[in-house]
C-alpha positions as CSV (number, residue, x, y, z in Angstrom):
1,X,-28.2,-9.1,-11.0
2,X,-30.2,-6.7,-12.3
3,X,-29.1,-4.2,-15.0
4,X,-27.8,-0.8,-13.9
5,X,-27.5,2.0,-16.0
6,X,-24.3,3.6,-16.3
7,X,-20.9,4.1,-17.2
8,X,-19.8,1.1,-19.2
9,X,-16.7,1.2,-17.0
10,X,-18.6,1.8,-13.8
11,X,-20.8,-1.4,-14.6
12,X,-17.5,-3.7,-15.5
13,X,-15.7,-2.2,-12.3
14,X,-19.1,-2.9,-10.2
15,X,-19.4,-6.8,-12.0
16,X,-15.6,-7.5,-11.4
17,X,-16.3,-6.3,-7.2
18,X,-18.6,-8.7,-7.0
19,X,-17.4,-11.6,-8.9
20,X,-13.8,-11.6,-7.5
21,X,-14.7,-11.1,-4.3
22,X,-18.6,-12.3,-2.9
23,X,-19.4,-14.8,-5.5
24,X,-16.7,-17.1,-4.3
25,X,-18.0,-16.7,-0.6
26,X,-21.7,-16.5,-1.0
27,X,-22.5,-16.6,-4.8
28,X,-24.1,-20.7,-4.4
29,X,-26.1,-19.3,-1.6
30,X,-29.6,-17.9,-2.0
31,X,-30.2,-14.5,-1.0
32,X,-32.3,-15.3,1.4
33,X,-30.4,-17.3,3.1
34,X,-27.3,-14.9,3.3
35,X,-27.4,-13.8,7.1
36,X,-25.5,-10.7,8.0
37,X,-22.7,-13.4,9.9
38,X,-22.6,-15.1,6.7
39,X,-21.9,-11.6,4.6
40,X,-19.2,-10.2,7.2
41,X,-17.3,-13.9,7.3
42,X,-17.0,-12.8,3.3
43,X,-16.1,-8.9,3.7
44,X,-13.7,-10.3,6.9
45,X,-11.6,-12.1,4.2
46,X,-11.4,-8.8,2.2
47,X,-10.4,-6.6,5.1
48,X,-7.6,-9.0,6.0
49,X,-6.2,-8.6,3.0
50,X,-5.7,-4.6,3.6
51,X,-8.4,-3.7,1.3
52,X,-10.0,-1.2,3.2
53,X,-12.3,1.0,0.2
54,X,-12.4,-2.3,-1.6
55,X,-14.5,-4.0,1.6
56,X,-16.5,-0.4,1.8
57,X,-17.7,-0.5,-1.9
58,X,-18.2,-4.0,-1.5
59,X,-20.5,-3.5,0.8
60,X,-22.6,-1.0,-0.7
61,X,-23.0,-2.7,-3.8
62,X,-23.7,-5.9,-2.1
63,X,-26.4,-3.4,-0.2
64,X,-27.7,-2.2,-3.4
65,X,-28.2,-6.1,-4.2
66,X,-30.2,-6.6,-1.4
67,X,-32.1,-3.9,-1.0
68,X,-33.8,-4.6,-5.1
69,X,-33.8,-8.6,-4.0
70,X,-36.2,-7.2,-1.1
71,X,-38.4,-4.6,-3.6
72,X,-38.9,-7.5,-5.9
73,X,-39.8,-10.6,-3.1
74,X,-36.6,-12.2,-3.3
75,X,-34.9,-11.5,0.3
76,X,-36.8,-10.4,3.0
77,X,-34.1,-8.0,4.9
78,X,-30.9,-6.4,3.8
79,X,-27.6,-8.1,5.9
80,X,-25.4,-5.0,5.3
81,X,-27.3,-2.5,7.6
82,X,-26.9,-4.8,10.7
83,X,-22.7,-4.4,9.2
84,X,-22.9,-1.1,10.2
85,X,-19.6,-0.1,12.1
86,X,-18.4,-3.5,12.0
87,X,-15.5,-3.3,9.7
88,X,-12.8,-1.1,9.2
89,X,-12.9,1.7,7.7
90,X,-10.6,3.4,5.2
91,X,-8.6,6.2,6.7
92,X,-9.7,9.6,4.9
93,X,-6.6,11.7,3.6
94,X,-7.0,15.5,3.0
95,X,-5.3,17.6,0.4
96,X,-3.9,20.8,1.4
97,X,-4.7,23.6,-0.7
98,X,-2.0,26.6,-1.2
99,X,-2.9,29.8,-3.2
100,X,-0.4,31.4,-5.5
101,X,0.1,35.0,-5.7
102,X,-2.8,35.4,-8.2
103,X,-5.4,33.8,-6.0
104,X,-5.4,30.7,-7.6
105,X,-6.0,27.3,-5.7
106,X,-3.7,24.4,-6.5
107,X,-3.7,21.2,-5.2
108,X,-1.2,19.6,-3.1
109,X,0.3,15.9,-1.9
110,X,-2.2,14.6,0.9
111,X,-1.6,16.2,4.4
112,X,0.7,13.6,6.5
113,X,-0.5,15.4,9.6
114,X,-2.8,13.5,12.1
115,X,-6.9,14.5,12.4
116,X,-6.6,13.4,15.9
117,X,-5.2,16.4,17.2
118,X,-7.5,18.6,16.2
């Protein structure tokens, strides 16, 4: 992998994603032969687990992955944009926002209320 600059906890929080949960599905493979089926039987395992923004960020760094394996010869397509759509994805929450009588915002617990009626 190459070496990203960074936040030194950014980079250890990016390393542990992938080493806990691709490189015991698809870390013995060679990134050209990773297909997209072979990628989403990996993320699949994650998303059973409940792990919705785990499997999204997942998948964008294992993106980011392919996408430099193709710049520098290594792959020659990236799996994850043929993923597109195919997962869950990690339900949104809102925070309400309530003024006080200065004009101030403050922040509030998420909104419980459904999107889907609006």
């Amino acid at each position: 992998m190459a070496r990203q600059t960074g936040a030194e906890v950014t980079l250890n929080k990016n390393r542990w994603m992938l080493e806990t949960f691709l490189f015991p599905e698809i870390g013995t493979l060679p990134l050209a032969d990773i297909t997209p089926r072979v990628l989403l039987d990996a993320l699949r395992k994650i998303e059973a687990t409940g792990k919705l923004e785990t499997v999204s960020r997942t998948m964008i760094k294992a993106g980011q992955v392919f996408r430099y394996a193709v710049l520098e010869g290594k792959a020659e397509s990236d799996p994850t944009a043929s993923l597109r759509g195919a997962l869950k994805r990690p339900r949104q929450s809102t925070m309400q926002l309530s003024r006080t009588p200065r004009g101030s915002v403050i922040y509030c617990a998420p909104s419980t209320a459904s999107t889907a009626s609006l």
